[in-house]
C-alpha positions as CSV (number, residue, x, y, z in Angstrom):
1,X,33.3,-38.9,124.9
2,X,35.2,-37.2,121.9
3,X,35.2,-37.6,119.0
4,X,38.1,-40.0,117.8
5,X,36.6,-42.6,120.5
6,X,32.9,-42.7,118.8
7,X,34.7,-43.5,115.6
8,X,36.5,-46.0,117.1
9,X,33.2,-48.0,118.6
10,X,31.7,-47.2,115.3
11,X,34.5,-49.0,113.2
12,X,34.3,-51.9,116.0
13,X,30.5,-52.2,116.4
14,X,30.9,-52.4,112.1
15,X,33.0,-55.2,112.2
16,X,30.7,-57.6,114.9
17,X,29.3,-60.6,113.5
18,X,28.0,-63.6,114.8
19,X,30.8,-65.8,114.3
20,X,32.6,-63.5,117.1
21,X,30.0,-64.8,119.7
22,X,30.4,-67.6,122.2
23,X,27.8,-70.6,122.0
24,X,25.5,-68.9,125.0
25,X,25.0,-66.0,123.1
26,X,24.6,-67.4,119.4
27,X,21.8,-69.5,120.2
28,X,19.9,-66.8,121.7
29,X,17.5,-64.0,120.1
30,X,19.1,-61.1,120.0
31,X,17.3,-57.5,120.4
32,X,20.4,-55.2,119.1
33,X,23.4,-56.2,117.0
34,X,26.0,-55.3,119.4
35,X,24.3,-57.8,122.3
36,X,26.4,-60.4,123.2
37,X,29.6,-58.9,121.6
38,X,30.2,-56.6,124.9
39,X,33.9,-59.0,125.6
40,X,35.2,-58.6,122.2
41,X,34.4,-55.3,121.7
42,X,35.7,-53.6,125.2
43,X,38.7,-55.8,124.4
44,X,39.2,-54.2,120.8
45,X,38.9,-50.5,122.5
46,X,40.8,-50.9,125.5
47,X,44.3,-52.1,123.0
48,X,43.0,-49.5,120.4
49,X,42.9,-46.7,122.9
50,X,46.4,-47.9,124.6
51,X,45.1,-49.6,127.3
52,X,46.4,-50.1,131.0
53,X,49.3,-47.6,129.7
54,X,47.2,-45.1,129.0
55,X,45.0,-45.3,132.2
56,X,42.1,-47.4,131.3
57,X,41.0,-50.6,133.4
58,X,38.7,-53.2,131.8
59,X,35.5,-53.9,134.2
60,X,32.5,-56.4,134.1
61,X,29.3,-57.2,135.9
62,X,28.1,-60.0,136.5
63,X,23.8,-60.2,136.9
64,X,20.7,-62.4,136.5
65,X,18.0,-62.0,133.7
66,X,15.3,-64.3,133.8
67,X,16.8,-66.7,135.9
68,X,19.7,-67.0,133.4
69,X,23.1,-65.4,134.2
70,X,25.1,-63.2,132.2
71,X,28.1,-60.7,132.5
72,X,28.5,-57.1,130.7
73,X,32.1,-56.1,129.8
74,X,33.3,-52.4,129.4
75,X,36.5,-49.9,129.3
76,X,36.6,-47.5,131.9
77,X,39.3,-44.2,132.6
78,X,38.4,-42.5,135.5
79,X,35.1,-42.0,136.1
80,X,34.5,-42.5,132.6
81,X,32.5,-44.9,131.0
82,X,33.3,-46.5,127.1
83,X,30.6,-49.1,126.2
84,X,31.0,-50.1,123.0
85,X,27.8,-52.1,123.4
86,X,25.8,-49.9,125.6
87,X,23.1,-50.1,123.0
88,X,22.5,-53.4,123.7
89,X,20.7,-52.3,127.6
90,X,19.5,-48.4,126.3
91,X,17.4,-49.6,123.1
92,X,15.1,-51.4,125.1
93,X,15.1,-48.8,128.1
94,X,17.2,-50.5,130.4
95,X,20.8,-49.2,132.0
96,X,23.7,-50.9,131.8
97,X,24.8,-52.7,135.1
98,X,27.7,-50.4,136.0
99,X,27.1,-49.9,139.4
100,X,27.3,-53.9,139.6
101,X,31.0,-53.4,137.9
102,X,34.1,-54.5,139.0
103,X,37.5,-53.8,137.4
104,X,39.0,-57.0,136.2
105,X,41.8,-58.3,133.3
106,X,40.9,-59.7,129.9
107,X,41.0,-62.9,129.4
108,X,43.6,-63.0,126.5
109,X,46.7,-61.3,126.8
C-alpha cells in the first residue's frame, strides 16, 4: 500500500465515532475503535480513491461469531486488499475473513 492510501485510512479511521454505527454494533463492546465502522469506512475510501472508475470493487463477507452474525466490508483493486478497519480482526490475532469475500455494490449510491 503507498503511501497517499495510509493517509487516507488514517484521516478516515480519525473521523469514526460512534454515532456512525448502526444499532447492532453500538450496543456492543467494542475491542478496537475502528470495529463496527468497516461499511462506512470502505465506502469513504472506495469514492476517495475514485472508485469503480479507477478499478476498485467493494467486497464483504459475511460469517458467524459466537452464534451471532456479522459481515466485514472492504475495497479491493486487483489482488489488492484496502481495509480500513483491518485492525479491528489483527489486534486481537485474528485474520480478516477475506477468503469468505465476495465483490458486491454499496448500499448508497
Amino acid at each position: 500500500m503507498d503511501n497517499e492510501i495510509a493517509n487516507l485510512i488514517k484521516k478516515i479511521q480519525s473521523v469514526l465515532s460512534d454515532d456512525l454505527l448502526t444499532p447492532k454494533y453500538a450496543k456492543i463492546a467494542r475491542q478496537s475503535v475502528t470495529e463496527g465502522h468497516c461499511y462506512a469506512a470502505s465506502e469513504a475510501l472506495y469514492h476517495m480513491l475514485g472508485g469503480k472508475e479507477a478499478g476498485y470493487v467493494p467486497c464483504v463477507a459475511s460469517f458467524e461469531e459466537n452464534g451471532e452474525k456479522f459481515t466485514h466490508w472492504w475495497i479491493r483493486k486487483g489482488k489488492e486488499i484496502l481495509d480500513p478497519t483491518a485492525e479491528q480482526f489483527t489486534s486481537i490475532g485474528i485474520k480478516p475473513p477475506y477468503e469468505l469475500g465476495k465483490g458486491a455494490g454499496f448500499l448508497t449510491k
